[in-house]
C-alpha positions as CSV (number, residue, x, y, z in Angstrom):
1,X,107.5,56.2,65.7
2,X,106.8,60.0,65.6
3,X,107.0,62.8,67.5
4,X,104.5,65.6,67.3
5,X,106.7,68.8,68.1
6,X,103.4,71.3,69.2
7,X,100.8,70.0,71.1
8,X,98.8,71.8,73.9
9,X,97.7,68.7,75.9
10,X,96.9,71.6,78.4
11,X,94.5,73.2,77.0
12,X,90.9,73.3,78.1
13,X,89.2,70.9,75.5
14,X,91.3,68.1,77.3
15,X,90.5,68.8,80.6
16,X,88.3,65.4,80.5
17,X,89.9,62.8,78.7
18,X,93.5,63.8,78.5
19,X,95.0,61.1,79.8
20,X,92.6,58.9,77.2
21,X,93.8,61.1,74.1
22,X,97.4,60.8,75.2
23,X,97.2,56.9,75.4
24,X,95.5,56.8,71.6
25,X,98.8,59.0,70.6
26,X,101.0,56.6,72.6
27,X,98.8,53.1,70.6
28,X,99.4,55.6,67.2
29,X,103.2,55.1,67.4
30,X,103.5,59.1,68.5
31,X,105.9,58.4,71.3
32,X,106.9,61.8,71.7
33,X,105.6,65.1,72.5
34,X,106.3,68.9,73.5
35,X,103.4,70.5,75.5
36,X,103.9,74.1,75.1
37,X,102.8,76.9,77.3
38,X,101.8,80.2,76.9
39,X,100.5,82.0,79.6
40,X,100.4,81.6,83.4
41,X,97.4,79.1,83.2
42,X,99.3,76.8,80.9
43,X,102.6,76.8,81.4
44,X,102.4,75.0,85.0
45,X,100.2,72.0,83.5
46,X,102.5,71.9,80.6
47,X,105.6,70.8,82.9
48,X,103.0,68.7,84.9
49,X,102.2,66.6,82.0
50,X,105.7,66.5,81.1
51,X,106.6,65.3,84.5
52,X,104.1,62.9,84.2
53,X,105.6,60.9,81.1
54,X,108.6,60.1,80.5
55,X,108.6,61.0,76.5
56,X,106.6,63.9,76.9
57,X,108.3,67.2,77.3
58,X,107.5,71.3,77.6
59,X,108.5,74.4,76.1
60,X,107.6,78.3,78.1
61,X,107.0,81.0,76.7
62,X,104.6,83.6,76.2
63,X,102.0,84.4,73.2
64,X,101.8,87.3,71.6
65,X,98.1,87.8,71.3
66,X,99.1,88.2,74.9
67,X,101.7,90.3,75.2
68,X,100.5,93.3,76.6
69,X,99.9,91.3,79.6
70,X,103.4,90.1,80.6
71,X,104.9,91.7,83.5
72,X,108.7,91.6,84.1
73,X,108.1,89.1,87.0
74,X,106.2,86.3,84.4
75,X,109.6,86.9,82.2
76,X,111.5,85.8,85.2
77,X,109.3,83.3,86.1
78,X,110.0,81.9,82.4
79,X,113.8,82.5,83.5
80,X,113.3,80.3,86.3
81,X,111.1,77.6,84.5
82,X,113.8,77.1,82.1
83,X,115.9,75.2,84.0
84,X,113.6,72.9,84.8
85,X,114.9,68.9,83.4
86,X,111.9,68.6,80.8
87,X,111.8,72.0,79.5
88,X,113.3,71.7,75.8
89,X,112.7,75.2,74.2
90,X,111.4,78.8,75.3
91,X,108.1,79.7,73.5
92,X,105.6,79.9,71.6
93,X,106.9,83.6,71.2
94,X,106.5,85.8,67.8
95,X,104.1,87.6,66.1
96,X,100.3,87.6,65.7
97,X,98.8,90.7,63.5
98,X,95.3,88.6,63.3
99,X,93.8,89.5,66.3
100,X,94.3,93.2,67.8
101,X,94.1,92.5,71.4
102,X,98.1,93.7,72.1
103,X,99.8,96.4,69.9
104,X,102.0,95.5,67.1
105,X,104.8,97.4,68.9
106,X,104.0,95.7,72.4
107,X,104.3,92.3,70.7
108,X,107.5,93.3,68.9
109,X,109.2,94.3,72.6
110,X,107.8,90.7,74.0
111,X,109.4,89.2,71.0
112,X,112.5,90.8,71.6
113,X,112.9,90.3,75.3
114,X,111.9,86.7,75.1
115,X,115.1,85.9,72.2
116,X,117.1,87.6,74.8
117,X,116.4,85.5,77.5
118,X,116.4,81.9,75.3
119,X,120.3,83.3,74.3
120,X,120.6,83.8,78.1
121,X,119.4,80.6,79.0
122,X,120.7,79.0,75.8
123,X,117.7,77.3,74.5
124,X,115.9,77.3,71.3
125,X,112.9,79.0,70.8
126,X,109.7,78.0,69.2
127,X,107.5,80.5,67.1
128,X,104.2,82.0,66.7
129,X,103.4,83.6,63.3
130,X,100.1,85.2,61.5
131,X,100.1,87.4,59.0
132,X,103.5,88.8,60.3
133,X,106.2,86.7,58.6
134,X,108.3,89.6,57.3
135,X,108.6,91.5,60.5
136,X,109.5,88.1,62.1
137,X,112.3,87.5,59.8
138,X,113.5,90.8,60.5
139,X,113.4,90.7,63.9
140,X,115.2,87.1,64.3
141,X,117.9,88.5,62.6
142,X,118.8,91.8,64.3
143,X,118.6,89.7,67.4
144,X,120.9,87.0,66.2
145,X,118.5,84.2,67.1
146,X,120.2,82.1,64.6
147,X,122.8,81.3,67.6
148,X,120.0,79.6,69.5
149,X,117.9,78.4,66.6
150,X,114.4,77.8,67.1
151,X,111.2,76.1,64.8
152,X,108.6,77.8,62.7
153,X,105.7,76.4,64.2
154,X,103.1,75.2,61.9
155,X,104.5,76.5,59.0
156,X,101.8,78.4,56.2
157,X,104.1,80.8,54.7
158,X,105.7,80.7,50.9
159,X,108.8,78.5,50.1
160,X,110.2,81.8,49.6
161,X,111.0,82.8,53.4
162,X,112.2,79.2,53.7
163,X,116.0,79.9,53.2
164,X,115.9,83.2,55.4
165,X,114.8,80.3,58.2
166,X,117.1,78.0,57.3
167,X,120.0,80.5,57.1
168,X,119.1,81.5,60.8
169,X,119.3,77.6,62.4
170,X,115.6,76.8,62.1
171,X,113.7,74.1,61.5
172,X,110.7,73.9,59.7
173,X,107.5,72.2,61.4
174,X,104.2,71.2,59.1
175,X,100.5,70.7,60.8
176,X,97.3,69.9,60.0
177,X,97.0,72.6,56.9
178,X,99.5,70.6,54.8
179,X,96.7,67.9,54.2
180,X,94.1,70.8,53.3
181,X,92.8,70.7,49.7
182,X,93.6,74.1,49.0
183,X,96.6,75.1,51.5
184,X,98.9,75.2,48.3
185,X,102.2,77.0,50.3
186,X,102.8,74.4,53.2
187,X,102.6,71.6,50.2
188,X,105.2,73.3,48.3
189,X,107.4,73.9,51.6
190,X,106.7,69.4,52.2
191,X,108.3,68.7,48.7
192,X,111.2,71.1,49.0
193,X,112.1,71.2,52.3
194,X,115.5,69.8,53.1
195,X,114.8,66.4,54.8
196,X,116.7,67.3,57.7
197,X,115.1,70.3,58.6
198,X,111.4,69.2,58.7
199,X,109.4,69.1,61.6
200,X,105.7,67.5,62.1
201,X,103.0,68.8,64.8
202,X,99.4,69.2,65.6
203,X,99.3,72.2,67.2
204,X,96.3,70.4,68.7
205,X,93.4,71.1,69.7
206,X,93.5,73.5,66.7
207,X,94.0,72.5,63.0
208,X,92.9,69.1,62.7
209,X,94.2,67.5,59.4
210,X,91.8,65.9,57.2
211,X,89.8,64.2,57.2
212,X,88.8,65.3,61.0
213,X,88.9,69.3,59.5
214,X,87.0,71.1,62.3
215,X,86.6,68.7,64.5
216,X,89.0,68.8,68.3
217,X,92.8,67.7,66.8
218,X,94.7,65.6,69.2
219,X,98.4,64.2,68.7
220,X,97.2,60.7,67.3
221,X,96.4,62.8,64.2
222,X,100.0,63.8,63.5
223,X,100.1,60.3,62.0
224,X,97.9,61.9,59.0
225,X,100.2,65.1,58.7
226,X,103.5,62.3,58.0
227,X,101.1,60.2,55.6
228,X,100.1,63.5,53.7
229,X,104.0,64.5,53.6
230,X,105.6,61.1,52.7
231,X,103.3,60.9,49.9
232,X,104.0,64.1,48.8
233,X,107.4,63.7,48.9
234,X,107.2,60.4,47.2
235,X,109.1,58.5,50.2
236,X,108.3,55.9,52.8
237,X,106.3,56.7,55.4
238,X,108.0,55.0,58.5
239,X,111.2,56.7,56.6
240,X,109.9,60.0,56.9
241,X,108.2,59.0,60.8
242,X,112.1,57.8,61.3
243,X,113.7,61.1,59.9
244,X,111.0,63.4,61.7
245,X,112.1,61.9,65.1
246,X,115.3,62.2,64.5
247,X,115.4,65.6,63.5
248,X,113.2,66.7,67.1
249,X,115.5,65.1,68.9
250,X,118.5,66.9,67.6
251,X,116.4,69.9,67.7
252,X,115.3,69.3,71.4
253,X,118.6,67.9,72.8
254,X,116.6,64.5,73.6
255,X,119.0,61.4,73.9
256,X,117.5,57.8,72.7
């Protein structure tokens, strides 16, 4: 049984057979799954799908290649969202210096005022990084996000930002990149990674683990990620699928 932590079922590229690709997840032992939204296209269809199945949950939040387009109103509505019985978590929220559509500073004031309301609201939060690990650190800190805790999604970073993240109440969550020949720092992070911290996702459609590289990801793939991270951690694999599940669930606040 596993549960991939970062999935966005509601994207576009599953606008056709999602119900299909959700079943092939379910016959792959991935039970569970958090359908995060982003924006004001996805967030509704993520809590649809999550009220559609009963081990399927959502997180809210907003992106930061989009933050210069959140209004104070779409920070309430995430307010108001929150309460909702299958939202787990607040987010994806973070950082994202790759593309340049919203200002470094703009993001950074998103960021801020989204850890604000997941204390308010007192719910984890889930985050975005590229390219911006140090000023996320930072930030988590002055903002005390360590009293809600959250998850690194899709961890690519060194082993050596690991402890800041553990320090602050935060899990650690491994896609598709841990099983890439080459992707040498989310290997590293597998083997050292205190068991109970780690985390396994898709992120799908994006990242596809090999060998499906480049191809549309979909949660029945997260079976590759825990293969690639039980052998590189020399342990069993339904031990690890066991452990990972585990771990979401205490994370999420999900009862058996």
């Amino acid at each position: 049984m596993l549960f991939d932590t970062h999935v966005h079922m509601n994207a576009r590229q599953f606008f056709e057979d999602r119900e299909e690709t959700i079943q092939r997840a379910f016959d792959a032992a991935v039970q569970y799954m958090v359908v995060v939204g982003f924006d004001r296209e996805t967030i509704p269809l993520a809590i649809e799908i999550a009220e559609q199945y009963e081990t399927i949950y959502a997180a809210v939040g907003w992106h930061p290649v989009d933050a210069i387009d959140m209004t104070d109103d779409d920070l309430a509505w995430i307010e108001e969202l929150s309460s909702h019985p299958k939202v787990v978590a607040i987010g994806e929220m973070g950082l994202d210096y790759h593309w340049d559509k919203s200002p470094k500073a703009v993001q950074k004031e998103v960021f801020r005022k989204q850890i604000h309301l997941a204390k308010k609201v007192n719910m984890p939060i889930i985050i975005h990084n590229r390219e911006a690990t140090e000023d996320i650190i930072a930030i988590l800190k002055e903002e005390n996000a360590k009293d809600v805790g959250g998850i690194m999604h899709c961890y690519n970073d060194s082993v050596q930002y690991v402890q800041d993240c553990l320090d602050m109440n935060f899990y650690i969550s491994l896609g598709g990149p841990v099983t890439f020949k080459n992707a040498t720092h989310p290997k590293e992070v597998a083997v050292e990674l205190p068991l109970d911290r780690l985390l396994v996702e898709t992120d799908a459609p994006f990242l596809a683990p090999h060998p499906n590289r480049g191809k549309r990801n979909e949660p029945s793939y997260v079976t590759l990620v825990a293969e690639k991270i039980a052998a590189l951690r020399g342990m069993d694999y339904d031990e690890l699928c066991k452990k990972t599940t585990e771990n979401a669930k205490v994370f999420f606040g999900i009862d058996s």
